[in-house]
N, C-alpha and C positions, 0 to 999 in steps of 0.2 A: 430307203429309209432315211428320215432326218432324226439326226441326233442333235437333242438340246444341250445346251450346257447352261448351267447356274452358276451363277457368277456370285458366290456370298461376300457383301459388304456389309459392314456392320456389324452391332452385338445383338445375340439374341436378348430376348425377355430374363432368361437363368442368368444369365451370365450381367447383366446388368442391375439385377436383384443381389446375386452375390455380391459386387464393388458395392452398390450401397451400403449392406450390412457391413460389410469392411470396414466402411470410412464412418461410421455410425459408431462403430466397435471400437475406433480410435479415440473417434470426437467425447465419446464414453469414460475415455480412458484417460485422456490427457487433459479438458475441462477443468477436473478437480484439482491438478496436480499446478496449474495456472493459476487458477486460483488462491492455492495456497500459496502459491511465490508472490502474488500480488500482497495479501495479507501479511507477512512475514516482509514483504517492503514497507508496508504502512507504520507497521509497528518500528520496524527500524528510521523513518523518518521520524516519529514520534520522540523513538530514541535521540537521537541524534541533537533534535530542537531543543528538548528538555538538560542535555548536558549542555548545550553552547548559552541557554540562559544561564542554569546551574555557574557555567565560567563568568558571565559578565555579573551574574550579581556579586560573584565571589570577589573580582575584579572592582566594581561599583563597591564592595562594602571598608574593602581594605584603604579604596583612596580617599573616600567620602563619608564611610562611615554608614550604618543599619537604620539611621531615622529617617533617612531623605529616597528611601529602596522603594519604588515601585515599578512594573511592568515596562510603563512609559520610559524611564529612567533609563532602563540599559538598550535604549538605541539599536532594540533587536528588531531586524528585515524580517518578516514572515508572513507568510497569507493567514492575516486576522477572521476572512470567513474560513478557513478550512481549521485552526487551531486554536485554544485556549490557554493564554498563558496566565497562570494565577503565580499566588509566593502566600500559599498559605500557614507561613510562618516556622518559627522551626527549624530555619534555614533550608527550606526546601523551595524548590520549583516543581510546580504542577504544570505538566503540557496533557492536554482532551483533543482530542479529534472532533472536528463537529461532524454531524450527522455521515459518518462513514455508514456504507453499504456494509454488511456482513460482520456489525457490530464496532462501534467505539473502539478506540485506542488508547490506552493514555500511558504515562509514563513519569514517576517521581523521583527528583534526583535534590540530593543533599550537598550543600557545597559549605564549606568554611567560613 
């Protein structure tokens, strides 16, 4: 008599349907949670831009004075397509997010 022997390499069908659902189950799980780190940066750059105007106008008012104050004026570095910087008066800075994915950002900050 010959005796065969089978030599199993590979995964079967179950067993490669399970890691799918696995990594599916993850991709499920951790998706959202990326997500919201992304959003919760957005908003903290927001943050961040609108106090350092906030400082230079405050900066700008005391050496020069509130008539001469516009956007152009305080010499701030920042990507003009991605943000809006307004001074809608009141002594405040408005920083917008332009066209952010998963809703606008904005942020208003008061300075002296």
């Amino acid at each position: 008599m010959l005796r065969t022997t089978h030599n199993k390499k590979g995964f079967t069908l179950v067993e490669a349907v399970v890691v799918a659902v696995i990594v599916l189950v993850l991709a499920g799980i951790s998706i959202p949670i990326y997500q919201g780190f992304v959003s919760d940066a957005r908003q903290d750059t927001v943050n961040n831009l609108a106090e350092t105007a906030a400082a230079a106008a405050n900066t700008f008012v005391r050496k020069r004075g509130a008539a001469n104050l516009t956007v152009n004026a305080l010499d701030l570095y920042y990507d003009d397509t991605k943000y809006s910087i307004t001074l809608p008066g009141n002594q405040t800075v408005k920083v917008e997010e332009i066209g952010g994915s998963g809703g606008s950002k904005s942020s208003t900050v008061s300075y002296q």
